[in-house]
N, CA, C and O of each residue as an XYZ file, in Angstrom:
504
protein
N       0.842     -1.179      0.000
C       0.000      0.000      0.000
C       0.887      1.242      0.000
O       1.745      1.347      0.877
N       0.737      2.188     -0.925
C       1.570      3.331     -1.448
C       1.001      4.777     -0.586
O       0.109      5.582     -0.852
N       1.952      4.672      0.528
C       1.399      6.042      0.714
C       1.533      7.295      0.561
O       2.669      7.685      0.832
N       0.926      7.961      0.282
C       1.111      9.844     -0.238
C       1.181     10.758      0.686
O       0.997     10.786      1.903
N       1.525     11.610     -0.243
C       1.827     12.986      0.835
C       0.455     13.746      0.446
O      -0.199     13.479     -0.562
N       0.142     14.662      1.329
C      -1.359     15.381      1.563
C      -0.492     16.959      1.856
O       0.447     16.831      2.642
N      -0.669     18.123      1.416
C      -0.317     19.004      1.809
C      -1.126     20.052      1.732
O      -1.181     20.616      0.638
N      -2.105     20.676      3.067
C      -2.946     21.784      3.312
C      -2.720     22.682      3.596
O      -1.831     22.726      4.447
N      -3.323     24.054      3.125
C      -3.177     25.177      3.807
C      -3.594     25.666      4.427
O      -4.790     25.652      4.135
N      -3.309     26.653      5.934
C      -3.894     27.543      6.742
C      -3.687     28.751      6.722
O      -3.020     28.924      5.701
N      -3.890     30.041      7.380
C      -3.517     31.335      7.745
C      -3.677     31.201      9.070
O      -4.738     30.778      9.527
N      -2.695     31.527      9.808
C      -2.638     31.986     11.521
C      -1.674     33.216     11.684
O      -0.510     33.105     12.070
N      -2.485     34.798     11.239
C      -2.033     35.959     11.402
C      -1.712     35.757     10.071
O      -2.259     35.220      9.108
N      -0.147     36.632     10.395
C       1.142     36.476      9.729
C       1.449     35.358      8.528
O       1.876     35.563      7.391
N       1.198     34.497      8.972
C       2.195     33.021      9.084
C       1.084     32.491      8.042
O      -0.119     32.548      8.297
N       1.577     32.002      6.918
C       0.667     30.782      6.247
C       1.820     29.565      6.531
O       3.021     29.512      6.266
N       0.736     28.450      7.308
C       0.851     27.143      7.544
C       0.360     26.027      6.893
O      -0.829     25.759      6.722
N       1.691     25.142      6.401
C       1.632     24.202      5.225
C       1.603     22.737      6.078
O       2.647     22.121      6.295
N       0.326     22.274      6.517
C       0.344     20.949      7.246
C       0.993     20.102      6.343
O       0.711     20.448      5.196
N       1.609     19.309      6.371
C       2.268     18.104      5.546
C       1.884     16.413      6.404
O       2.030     16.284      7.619
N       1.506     15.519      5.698
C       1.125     14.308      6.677
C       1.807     13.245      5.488
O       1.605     13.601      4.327
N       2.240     12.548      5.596
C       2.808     10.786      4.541
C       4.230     10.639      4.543
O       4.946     10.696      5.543
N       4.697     10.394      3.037
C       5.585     10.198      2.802
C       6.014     11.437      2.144
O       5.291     12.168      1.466
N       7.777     11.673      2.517
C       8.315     12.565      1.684
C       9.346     12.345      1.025
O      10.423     12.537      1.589
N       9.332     12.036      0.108
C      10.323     11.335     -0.685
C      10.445     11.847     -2.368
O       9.983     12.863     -2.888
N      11.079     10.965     -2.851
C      11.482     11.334     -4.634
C      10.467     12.056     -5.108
O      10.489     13.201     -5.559
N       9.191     11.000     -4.921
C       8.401     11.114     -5.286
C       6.999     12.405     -5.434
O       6.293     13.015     -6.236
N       7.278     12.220     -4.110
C       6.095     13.863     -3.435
C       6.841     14.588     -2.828
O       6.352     15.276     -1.932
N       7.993     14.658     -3.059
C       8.694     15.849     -2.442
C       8.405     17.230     -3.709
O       8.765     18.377     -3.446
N       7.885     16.963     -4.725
C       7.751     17.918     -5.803
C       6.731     18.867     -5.462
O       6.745     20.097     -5.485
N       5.819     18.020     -5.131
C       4.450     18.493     -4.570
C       4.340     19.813     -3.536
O       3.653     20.831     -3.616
N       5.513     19.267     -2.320
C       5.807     20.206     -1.239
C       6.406     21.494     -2.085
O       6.109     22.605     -1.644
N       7.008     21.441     -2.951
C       8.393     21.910     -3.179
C       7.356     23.127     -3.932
O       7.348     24.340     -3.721
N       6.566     22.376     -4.807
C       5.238     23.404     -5.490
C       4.268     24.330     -4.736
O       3.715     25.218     -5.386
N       4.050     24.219     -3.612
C       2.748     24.664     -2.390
C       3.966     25.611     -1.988
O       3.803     26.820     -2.154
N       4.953     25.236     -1.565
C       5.824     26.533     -0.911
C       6.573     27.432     -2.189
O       7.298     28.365     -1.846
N       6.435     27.213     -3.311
C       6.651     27.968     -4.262
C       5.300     29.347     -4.793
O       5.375     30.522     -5.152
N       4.193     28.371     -4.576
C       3.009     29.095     -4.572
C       3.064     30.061     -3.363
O       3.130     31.259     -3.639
N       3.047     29.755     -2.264
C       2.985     30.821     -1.295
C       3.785     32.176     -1.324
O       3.306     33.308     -1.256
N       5.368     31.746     -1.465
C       6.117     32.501     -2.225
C       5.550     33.593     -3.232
O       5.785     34.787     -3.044
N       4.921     33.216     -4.128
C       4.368     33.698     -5.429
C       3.560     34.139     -4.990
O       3.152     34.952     -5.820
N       2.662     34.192     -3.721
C       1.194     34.880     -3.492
C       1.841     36.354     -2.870
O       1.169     37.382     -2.945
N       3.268     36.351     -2.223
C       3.757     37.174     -1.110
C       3.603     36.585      0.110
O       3.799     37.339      1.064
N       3.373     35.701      0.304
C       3.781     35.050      1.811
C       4.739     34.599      2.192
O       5.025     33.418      1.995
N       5.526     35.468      2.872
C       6.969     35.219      2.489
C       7.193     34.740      4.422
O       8.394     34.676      4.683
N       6.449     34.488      5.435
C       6.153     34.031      6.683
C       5.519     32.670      6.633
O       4.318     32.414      6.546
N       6.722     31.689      6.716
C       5.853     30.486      6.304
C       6.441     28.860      7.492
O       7.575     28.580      7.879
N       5.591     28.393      7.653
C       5.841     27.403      8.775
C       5.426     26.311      8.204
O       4.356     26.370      7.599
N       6.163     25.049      8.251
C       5.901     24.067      7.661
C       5.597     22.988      8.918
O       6.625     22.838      9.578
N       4.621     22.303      9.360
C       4.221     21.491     10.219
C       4.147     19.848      9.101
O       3.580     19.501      8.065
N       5.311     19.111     10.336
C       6.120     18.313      9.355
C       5.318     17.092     10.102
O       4.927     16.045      9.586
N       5.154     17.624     11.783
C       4.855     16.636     12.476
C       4.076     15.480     12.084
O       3.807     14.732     13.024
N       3.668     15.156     11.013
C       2.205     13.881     10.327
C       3.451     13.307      9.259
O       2.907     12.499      8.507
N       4.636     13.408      8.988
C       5.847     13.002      8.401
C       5.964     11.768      8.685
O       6.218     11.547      9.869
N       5.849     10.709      7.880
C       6.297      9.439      8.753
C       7.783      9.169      8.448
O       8.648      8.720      9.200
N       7.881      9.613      6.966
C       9.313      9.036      6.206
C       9.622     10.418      5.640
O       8.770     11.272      5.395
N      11.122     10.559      5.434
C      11.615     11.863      4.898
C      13.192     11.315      4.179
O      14.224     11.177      4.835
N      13.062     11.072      2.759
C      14.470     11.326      2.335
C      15.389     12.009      1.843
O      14.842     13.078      1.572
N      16.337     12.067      1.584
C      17.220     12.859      0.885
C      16.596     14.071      0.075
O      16.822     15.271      0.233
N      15.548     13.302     -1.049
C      14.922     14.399     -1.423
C      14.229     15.574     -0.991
O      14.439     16.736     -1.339
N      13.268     15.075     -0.088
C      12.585     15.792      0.954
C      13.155     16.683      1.722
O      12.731     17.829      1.876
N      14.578     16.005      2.477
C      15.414     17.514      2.740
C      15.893     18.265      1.716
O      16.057     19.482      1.797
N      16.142     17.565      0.697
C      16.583     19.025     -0.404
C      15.368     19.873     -0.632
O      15.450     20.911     -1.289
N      14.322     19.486     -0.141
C      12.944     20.295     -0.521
C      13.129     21.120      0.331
O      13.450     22.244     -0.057
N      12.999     20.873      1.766
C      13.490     21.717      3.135
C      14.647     22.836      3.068
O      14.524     23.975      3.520
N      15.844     22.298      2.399
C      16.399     23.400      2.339
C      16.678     24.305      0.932
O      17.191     25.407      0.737
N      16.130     23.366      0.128
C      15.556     24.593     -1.007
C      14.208     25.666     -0.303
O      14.219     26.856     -0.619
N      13.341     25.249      0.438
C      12.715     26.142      0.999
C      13.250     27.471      1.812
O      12.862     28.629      1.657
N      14.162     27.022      2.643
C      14.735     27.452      3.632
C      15.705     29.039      2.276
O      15.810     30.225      2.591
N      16.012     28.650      1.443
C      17.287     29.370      0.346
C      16.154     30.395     -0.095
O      16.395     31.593     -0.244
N      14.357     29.586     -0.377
C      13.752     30.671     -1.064
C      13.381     31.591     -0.184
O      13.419     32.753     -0.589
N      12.944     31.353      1.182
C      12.270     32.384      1.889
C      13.298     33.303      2.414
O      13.104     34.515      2.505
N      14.747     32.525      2.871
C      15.496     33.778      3.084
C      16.200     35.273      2.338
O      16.600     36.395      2.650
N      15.928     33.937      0.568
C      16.220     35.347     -0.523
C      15.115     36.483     -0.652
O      15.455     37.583     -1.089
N      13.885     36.254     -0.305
C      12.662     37.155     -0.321
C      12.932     37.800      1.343
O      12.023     38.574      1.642
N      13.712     37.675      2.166
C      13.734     38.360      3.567
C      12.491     37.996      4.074
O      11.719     38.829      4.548
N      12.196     36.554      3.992
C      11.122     35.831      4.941
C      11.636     34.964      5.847
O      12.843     34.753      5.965
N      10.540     34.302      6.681
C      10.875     33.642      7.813
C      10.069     32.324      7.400
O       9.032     32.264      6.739
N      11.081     30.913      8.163
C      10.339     29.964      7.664
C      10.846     29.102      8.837
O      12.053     28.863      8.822
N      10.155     28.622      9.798
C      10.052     27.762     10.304
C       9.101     26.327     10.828
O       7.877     26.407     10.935
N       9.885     25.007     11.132
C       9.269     23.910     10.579
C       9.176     23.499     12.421
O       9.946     23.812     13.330
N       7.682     22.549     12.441
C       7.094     22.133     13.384
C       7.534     20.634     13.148
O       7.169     20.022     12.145
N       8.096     20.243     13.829
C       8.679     18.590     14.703
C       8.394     18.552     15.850
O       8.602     19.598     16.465
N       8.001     17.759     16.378
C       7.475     17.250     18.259
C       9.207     17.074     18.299
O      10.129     16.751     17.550
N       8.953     17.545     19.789
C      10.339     16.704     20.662
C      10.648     15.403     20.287
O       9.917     14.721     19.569
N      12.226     14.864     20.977
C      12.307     13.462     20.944
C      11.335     12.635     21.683
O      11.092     13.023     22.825
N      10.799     11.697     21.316
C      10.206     10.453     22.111
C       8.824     11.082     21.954
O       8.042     10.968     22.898
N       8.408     11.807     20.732
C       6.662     12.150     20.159
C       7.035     10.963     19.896
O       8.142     10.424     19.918
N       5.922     10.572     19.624
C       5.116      9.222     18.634
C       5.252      9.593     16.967
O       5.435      8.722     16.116
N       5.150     10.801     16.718
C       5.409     11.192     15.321
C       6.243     12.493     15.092
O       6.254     13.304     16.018
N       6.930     12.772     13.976
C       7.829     13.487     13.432
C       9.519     13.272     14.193
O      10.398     14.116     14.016
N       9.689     12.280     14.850
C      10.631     11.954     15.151
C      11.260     11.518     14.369
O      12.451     11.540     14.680
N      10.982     10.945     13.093
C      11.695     10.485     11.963
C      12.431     11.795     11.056
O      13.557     11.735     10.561
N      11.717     12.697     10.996
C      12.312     14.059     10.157
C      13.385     14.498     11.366
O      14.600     14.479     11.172
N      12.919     14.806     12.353
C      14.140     15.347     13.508
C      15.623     14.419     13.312
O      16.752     14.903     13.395
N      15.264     12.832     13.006
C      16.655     11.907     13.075
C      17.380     12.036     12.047
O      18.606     11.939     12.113
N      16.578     12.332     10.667
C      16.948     12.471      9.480
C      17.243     13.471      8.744
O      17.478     13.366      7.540
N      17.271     15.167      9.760
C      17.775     16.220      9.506
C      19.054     16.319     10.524
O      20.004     17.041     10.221
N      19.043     15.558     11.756
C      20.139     15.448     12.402
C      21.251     14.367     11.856
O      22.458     14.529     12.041
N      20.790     13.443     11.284
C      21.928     12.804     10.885
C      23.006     13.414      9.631
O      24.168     13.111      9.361
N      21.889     14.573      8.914
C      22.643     14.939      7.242
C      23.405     16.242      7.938
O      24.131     16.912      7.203
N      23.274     16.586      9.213
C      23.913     17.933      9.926
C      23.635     19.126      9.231
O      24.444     19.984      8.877
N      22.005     19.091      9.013
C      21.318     19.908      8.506
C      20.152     20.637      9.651
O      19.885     21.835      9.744
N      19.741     19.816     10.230
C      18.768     20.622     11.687
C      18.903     21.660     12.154
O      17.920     22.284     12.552
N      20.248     22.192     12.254
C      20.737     23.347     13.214
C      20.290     24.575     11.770
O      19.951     25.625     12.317
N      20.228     24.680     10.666
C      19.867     25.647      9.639
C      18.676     25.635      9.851
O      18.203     26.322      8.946
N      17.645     25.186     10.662
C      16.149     25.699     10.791
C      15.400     26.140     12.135
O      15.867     25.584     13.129
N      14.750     26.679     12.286
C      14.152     27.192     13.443
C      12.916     25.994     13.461
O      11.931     25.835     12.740
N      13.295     25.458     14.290
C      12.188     24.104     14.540
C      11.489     24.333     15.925
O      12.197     24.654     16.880
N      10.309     24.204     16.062
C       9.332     25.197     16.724
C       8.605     23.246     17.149
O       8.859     22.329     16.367
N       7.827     23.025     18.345
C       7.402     21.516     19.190
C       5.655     21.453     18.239
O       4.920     20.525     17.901
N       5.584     23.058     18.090
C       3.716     22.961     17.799
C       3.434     24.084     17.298
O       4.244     25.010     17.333
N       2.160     24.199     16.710
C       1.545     25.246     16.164
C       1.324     26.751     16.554
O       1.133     27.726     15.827
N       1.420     26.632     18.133
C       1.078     27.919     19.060
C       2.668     28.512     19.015
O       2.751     29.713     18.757
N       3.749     27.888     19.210
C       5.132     28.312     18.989
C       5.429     28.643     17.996
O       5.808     29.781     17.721
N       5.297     27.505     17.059
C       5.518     28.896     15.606
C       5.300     29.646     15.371
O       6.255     30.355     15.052
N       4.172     30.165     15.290
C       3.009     31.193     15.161
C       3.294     32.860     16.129
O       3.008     34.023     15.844
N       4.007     32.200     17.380
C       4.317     33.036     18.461
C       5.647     33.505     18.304
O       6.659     32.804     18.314
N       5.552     35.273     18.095
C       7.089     35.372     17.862
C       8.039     36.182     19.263
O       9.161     36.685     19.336
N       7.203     36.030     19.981
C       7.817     35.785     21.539
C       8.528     34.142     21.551
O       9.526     33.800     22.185
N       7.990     33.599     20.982
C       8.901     32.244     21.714
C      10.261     31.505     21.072
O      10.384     31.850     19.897
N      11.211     30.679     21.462
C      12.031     30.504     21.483
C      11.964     29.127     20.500
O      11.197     28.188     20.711
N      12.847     29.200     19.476
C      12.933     27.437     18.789
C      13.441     26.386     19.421
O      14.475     26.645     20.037
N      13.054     25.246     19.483
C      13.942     24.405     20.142
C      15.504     23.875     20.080
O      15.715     23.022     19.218
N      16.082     24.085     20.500
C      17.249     23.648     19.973
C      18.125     22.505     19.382
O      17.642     21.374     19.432
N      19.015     22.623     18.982
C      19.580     21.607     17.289
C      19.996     20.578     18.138
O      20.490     19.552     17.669
C-alpha cells in the first residue's frame, strides 16, 4: 500500500501554515516543493511548515526543506518547521533524518503550532 503525501493550507495571522502528513520522498517531495513555491508567489513570504504527520523523509525531501529554507530567506522571509520533541510518537523520523545529514541546526524548529506562530517564543534547539 503506497502512501502519499497530503499538503494543506492555513492562515494563523502572519504566518501561512503548510500541514504536511505521509511520505516525503522522490516522489512527493515535488508536490511540497510546489505549495511553498506558490505561497512565495502569493507574497507570503512568513511560512511554517508542520512536518509533524511526516512518517518518512528522504534525501529528497530535505533538499525540498532546504531549497525552501534558500527561497524564503532570498525574499527576507521567515520559515520555520514544526517537529514534536524526541520520544513524540510522530515526526521523530524528520528530527533523526535532519540530524543525521547535519542539517537541523539551519532551521528554526518550533514543538507545535502555538510556537511557531508566536514570535515571543524561542525554537527548540539543534
Amino acid at each position: 500500500m503506497a502512501v502519499t503525501l497530503t499538503v494543506t493550507g492555513d492562515k494563523h495571522g502572519e504566518w501561512t501554515v503548510l500541514q504536511v502528513a505521509g511520505e516525503l520522498d522522490l516522489m512527493t517531495s515535488p508536490a511540497l516543493r510546489q505549495r511553498v513555491h506558490d505561497a512565495v508567489a502569493d507574497g507570503r513570504h512568513c511560512l511554517v511548515l508542520d512536518l509533524s504527520q511526516v512518517v518518512f523523509c528522504d534525501s529528497s525531501g530535505v533538499g525540498v526543506l532546504v531549497a525552501a529554507r534558500r527561497l524564503i530567506r532570498s525574499c527576507r522571509g521567515r520559515l520555520r518547521l514544526i517537529l514534536p520533541g524526541h520520544g513524540a510518537p510522530e515526526g521523530t523520523h524528520v528530527n533523526r533524518v535532519l540530524a543525521a545529514l547535519g542539517v537541523r541546526r539551519l532551521f528554526d524548529v518550533h514543538p507545535d503550532l502555538g510556537s511557531a506562530t508566536d514570535d515571543t517564543s524561542r525554537p527548540l534547539s539543534a
